[in-house]
N, CA, C and O atoms as CSV, one atom per row, in Angstrom:
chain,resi,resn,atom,element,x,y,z
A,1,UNK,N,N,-4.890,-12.981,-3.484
A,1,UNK,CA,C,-5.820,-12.295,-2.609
A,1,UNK,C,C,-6.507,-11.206,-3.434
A,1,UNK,O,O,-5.920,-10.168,-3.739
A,2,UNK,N,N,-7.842,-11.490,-3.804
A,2,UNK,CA,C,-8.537,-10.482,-4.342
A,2,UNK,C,C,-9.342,-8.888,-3.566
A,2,UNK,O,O,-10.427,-8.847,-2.987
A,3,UNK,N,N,-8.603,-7.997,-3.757
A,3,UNK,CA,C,-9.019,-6.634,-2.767
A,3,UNK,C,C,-9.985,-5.913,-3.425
A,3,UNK,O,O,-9.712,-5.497,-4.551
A,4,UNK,N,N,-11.003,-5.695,-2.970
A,4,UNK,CA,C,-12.164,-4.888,-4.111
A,4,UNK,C,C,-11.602,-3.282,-4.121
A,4,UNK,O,O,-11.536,-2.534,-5.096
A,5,UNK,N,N,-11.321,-3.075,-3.091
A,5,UNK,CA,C,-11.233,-1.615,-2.798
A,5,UNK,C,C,-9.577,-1.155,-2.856
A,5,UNK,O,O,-9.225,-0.250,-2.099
A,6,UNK,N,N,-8.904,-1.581,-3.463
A,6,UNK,CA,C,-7.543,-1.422,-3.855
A,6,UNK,C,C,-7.770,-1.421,-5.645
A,6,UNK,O,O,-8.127,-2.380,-6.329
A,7,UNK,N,N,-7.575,-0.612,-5.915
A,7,UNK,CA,C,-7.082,-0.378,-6.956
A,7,UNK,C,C,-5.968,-0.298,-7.941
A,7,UNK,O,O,-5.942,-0.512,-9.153
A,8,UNK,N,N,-4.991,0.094,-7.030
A,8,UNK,CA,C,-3.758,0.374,-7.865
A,8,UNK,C,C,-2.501,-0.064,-6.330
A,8,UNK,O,O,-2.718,-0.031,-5.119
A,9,UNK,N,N,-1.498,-0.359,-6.945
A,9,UNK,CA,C,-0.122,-0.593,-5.877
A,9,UNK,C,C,1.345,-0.647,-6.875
A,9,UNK,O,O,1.512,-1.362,-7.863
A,10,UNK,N,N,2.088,0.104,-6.421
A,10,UNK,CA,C,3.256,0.355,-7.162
A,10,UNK,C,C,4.326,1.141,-6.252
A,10,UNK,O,O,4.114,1.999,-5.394
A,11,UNK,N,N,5.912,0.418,-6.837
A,11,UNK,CA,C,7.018,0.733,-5.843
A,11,UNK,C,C,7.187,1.948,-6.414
A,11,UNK,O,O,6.891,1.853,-7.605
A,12,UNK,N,N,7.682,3.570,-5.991
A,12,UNK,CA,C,8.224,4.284,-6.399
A,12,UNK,C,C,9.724,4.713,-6.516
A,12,UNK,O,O,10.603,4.033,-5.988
A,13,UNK,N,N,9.896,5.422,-6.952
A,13,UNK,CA,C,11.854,5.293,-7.198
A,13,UNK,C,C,12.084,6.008,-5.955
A,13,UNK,O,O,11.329,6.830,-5.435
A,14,UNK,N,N,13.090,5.645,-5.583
A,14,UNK,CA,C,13.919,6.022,-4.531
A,14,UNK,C,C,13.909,8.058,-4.914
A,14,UNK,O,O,14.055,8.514,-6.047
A,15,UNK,N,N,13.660,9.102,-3.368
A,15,UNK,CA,C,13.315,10.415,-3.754
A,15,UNK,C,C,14.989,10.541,-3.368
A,15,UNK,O,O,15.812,9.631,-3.264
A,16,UNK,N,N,15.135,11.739,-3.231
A,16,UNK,CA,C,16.539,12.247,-3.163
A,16,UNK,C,C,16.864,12.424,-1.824
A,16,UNK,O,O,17.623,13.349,-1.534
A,17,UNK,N,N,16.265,11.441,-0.649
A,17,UNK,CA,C,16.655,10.767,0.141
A,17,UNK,C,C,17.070,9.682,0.399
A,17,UNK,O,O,17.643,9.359,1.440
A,18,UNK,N,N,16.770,8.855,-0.726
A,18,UNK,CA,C,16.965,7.378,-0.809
A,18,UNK,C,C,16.140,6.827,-0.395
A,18,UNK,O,O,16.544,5.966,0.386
A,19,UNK,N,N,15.043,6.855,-0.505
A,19,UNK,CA,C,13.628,6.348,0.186
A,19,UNK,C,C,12.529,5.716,-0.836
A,19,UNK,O,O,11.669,6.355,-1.440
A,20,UNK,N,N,12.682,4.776,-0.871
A,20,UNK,CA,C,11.229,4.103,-2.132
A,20,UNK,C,C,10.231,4.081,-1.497
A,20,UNK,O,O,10.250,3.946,-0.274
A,21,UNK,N,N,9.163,4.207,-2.178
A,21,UNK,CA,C,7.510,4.410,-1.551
A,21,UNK,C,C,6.609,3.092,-1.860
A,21,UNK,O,O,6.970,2.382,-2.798
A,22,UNK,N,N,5.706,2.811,-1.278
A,22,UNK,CA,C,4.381,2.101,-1.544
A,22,UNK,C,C,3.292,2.815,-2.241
A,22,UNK,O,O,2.621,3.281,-1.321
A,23,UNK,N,N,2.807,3.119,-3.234
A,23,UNK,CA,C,1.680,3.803,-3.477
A,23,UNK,C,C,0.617,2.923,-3.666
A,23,UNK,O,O,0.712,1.955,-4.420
A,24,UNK,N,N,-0.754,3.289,-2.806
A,24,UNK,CA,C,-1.422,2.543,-3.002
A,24,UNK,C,C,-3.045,3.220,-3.129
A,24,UNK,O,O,-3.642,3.955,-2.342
A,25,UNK,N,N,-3.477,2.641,-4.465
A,25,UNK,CA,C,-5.073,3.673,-4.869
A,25,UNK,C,C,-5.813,2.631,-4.354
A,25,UNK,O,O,-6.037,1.503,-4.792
A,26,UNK,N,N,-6.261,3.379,-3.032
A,26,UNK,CA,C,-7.597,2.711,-2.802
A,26,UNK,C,C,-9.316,3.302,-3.251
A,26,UNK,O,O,-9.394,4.472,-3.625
A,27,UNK,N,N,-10.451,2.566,-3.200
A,27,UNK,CA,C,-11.952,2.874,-3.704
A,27,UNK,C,C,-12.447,2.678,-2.237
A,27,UNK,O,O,-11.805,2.055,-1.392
A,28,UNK,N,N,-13.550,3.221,-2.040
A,28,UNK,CA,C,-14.508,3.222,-0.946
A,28,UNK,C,C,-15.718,1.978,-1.318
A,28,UNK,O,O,-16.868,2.399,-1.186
A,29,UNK,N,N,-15.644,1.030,-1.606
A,29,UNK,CA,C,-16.852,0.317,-2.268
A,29,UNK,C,C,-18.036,0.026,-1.354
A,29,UNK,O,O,-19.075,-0.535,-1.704
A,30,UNK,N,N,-17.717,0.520,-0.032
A,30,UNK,CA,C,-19.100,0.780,0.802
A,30,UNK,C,C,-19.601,1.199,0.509
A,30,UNK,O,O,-19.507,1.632,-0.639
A,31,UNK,N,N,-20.950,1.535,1.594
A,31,UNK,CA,C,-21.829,2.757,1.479
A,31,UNK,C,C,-21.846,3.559,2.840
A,31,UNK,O,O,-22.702,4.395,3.128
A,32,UNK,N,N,-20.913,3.234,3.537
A,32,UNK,CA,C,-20.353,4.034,4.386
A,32,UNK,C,C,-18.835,4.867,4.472
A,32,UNK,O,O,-17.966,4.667,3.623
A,33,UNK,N,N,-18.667,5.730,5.502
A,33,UNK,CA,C,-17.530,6.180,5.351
A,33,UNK,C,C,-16.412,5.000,5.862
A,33,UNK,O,O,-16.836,4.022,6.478
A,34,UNK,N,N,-15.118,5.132,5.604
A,34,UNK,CA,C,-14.390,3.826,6.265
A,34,UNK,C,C,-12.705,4.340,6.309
A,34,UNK,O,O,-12.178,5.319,5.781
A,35,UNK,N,N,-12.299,3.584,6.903
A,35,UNK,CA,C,-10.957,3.792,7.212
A,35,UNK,C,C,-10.003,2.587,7.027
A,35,UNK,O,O,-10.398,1.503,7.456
A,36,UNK,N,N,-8.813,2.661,6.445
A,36,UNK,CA,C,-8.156,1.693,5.791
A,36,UNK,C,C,-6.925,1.507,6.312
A,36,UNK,O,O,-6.213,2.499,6.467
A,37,UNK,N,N,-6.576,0.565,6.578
A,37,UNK,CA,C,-4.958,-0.146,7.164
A,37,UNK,C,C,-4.076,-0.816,6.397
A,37,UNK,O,O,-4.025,-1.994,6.751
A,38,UNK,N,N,-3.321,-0.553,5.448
A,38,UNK,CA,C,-3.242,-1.789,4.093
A,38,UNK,C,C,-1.750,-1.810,5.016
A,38,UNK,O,O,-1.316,-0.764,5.499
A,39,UNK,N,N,-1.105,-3.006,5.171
A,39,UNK,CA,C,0.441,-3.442,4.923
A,39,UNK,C,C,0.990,-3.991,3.604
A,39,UNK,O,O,0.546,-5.052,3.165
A,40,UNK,N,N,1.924,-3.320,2.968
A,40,UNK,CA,C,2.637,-3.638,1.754
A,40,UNK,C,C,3.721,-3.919,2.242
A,40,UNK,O,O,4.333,-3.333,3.135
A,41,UNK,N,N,4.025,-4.945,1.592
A,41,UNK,CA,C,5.621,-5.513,1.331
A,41,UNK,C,C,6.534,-5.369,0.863
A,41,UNK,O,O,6.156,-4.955,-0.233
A,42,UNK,N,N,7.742,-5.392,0.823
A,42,UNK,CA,C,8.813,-5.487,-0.229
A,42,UNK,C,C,9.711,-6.840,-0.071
A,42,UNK,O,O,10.400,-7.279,0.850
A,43,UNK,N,N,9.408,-7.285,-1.325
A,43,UNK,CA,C,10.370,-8.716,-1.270
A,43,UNK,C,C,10.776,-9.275,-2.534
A,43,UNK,O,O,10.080,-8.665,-3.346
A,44,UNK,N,N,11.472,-10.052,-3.141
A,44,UNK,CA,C,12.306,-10.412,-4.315
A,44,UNK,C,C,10.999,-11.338,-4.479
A,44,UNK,O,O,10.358,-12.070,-3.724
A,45,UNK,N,N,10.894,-10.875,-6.105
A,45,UNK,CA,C,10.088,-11.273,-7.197
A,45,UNK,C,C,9.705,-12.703,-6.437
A,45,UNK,O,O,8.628,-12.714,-5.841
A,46,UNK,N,N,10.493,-13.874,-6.419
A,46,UNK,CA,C,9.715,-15.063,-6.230
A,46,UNK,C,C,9.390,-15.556,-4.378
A,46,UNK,O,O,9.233,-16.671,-3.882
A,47,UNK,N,N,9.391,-14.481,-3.888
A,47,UNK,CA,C,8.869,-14.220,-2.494
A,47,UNK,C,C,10.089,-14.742,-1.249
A,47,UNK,O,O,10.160,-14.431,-0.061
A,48,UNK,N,N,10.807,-15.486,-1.933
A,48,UNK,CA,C,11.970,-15.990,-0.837
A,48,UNK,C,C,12.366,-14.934,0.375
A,48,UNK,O,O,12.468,-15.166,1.580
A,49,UNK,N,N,12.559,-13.673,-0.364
A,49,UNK,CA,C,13.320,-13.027,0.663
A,49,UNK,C,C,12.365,-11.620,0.758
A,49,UNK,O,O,12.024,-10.869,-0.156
A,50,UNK,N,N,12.056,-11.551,2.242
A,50,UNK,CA,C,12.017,-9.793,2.293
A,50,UNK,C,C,12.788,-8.966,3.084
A,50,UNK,O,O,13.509,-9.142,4.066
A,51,UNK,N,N,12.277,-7.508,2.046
A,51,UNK,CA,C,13.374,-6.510,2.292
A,51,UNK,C,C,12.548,-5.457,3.519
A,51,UNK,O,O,13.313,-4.881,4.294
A,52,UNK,N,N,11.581,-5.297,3.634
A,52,UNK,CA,C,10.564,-4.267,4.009
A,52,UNK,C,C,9.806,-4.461,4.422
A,52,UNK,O,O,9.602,-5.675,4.412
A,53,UNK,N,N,8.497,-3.483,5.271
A,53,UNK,CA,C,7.437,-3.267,4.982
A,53,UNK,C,C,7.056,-2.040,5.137
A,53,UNK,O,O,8.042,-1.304,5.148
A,54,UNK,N,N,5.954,-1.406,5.278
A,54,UNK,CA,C,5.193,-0.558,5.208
A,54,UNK,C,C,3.635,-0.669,5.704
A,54,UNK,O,O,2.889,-1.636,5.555
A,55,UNK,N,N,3.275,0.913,6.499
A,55,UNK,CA,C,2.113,0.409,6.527
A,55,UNK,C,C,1.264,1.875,5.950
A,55,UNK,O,O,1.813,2.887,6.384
A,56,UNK,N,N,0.184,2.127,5.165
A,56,UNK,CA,C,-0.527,2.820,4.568
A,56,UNK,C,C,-1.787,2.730,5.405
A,56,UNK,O,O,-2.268,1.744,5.963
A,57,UNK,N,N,-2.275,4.178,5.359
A,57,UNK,CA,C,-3.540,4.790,5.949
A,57,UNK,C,C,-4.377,5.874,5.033
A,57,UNK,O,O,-3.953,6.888,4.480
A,58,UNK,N,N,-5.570,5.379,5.055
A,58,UNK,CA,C,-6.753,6.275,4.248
A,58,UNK,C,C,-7.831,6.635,5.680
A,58,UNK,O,O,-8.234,5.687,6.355
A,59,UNK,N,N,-8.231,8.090,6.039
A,59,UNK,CA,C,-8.641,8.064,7.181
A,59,UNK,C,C,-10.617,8.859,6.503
A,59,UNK,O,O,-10.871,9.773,5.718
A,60,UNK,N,N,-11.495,7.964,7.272
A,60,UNK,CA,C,-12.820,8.609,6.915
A,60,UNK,C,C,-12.830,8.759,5.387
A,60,UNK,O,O,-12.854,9.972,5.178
A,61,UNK,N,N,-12.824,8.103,4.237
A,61,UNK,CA,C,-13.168,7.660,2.980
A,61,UNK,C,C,-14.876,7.622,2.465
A,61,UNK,O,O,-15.357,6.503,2.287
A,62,UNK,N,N,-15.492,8.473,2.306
A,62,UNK,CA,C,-16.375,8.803,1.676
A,62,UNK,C,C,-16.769,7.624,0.730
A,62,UNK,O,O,-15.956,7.103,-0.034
A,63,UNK,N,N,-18.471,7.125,0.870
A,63,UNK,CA,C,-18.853,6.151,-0.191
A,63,UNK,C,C,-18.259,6.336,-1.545
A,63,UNK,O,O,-18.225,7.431,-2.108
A,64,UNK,N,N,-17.856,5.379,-1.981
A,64,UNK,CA,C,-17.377,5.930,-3.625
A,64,UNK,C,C,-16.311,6.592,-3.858
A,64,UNK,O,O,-15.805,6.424,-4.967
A,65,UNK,N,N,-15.680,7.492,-2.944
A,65,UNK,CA,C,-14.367,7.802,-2.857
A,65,UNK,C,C,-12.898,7.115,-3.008
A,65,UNK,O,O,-12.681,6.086,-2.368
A,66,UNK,N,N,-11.714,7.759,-3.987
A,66,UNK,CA,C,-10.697,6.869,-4.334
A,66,UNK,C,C,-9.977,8.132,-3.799
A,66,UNK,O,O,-10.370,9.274,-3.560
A,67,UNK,N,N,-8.678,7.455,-3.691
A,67,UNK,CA,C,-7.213,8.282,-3.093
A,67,UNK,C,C,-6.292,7.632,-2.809
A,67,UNK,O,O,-6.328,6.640,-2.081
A,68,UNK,N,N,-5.312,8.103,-3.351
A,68,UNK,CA,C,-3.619,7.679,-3.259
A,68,UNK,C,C,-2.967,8.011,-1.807
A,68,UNK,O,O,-2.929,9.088,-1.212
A,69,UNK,N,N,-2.610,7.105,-1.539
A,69,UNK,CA,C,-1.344,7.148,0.040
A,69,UNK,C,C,-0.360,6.517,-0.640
A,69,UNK,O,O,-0.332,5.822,-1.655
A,70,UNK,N,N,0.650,7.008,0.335
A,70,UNK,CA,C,1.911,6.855,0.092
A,70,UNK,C,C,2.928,6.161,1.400
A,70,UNK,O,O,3.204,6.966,2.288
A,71,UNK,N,N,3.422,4.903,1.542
A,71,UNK,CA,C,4.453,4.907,2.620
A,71,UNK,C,C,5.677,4.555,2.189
A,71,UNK,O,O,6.014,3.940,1.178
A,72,UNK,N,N,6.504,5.163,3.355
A,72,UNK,CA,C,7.874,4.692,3.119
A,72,UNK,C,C,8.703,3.402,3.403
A,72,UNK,O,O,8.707,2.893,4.524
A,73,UNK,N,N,9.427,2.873,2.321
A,73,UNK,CA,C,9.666,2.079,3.238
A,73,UNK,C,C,11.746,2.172,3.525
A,73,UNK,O,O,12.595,2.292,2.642
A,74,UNK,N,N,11.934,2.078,4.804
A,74,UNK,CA,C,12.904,2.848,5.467
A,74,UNK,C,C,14.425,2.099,4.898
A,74,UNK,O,O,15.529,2.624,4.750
A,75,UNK,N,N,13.918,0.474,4.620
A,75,UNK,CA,C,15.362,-0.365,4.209
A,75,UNK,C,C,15.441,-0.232,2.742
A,75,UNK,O,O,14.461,-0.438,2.027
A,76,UNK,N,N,16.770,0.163,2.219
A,76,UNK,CA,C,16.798,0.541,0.742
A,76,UNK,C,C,16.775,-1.163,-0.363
A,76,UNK,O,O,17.562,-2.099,-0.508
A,77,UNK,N,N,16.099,-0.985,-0.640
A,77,UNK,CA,C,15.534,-1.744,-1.929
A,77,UNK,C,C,16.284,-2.229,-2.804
A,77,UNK,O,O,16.944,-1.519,-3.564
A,78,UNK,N,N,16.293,-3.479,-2.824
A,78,UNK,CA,C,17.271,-3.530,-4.913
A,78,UNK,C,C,16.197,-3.675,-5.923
A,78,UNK,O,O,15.003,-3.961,-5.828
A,79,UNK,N,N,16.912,-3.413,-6.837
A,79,UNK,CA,C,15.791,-3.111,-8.319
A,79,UNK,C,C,15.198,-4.338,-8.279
A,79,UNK,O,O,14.060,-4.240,-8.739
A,80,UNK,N,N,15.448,-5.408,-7.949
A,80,UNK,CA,C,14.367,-6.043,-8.298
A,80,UNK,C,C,13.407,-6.551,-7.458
A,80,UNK,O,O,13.182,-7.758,-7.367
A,81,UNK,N,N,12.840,-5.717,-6.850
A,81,UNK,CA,C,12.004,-5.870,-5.311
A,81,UNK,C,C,10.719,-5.588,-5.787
A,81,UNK,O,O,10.608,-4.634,-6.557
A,82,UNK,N,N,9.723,-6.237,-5.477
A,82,UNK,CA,C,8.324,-6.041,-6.179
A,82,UNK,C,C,7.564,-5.796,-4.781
A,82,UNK,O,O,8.231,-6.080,-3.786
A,83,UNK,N,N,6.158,-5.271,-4.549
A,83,UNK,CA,C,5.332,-4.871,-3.579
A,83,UNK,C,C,4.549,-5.803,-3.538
A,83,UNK,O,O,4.312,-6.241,-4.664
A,84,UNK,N,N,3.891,-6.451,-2.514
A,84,UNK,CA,C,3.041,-6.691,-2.224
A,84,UNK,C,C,1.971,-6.212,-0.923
A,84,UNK,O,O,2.275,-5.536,0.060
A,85,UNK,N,N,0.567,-6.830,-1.286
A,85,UNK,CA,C,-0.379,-6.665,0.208
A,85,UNK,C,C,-0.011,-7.420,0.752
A,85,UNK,O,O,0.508,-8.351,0.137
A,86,UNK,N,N,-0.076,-7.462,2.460
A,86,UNK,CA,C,0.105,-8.722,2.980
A,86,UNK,C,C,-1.184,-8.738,4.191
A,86,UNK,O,O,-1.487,-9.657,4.952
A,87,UNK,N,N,-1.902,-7.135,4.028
A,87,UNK,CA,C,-2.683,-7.580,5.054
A,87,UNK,C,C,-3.565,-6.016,4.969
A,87,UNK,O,O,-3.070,-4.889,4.954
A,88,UNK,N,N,-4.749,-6.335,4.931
A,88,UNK,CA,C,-6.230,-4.917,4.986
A,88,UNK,C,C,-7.023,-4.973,5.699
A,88,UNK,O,O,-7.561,-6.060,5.911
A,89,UNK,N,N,-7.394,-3.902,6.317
A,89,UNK,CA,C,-8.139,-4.016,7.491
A,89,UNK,C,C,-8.977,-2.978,7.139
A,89,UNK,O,O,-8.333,-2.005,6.746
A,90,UNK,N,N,-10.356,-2.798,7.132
A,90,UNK,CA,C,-10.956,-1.900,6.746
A,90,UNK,C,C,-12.129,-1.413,8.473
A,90,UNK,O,O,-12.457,-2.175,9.383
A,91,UNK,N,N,-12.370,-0.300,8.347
A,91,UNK,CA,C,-13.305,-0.537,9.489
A,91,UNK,C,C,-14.254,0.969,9.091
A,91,UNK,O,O,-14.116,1.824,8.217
A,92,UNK,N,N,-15.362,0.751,10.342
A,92,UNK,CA,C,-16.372,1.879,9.890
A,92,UNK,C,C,-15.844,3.369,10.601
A,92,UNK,O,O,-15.355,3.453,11.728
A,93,UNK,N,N,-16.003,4.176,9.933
A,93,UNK,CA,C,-15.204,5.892,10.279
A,93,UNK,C,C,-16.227,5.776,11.202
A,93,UNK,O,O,-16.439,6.683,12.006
């Protein structure tokens, strides 16, 4: 699935709650302002099993505008759990 306006997605380490994150850099590639819904995943490398999800919000995004969100995701992770999108919804601010 090719996302124009995603840029970047990566699991973060567990904080000193025990909590791994979704980070996800999104771009504004409109020319309007917009608002973003991304669902990320967590599931073992060859997709069999998932552990998670998450859902991430960018609110009123400025043409051309990029920014990092962050979600949690609440079921603890094993190391070898990779992120995915599974679903973006973009709409007009």
């Amino acid at each position: 699935m090719k996302i124009s306006h995603m840029t970047g997605l990566e699991r973060t380490e567990p904080d000193i709650a025990g909590y791994s994150y979704a980070k996800v850099t999104i771009t504004n590639n409109s020319s309007k302002p917009s608002d973003y819904f991304i669902t990320v995943v967590a599931e073992s490398a060859d997709g069999a099993t998932r552990y998670d999800d998450t859902i991430v919000t960018a609110m009123a995004l400025n043409s051309g505008q990029t920014t990092t969100v962050k979600g949690p995701f609440l079921n603890e992770l094993p190391a070898g759990a990779v992120c995915k999108v599974s679903e973006v919804q973009r709409t007009a601010s």
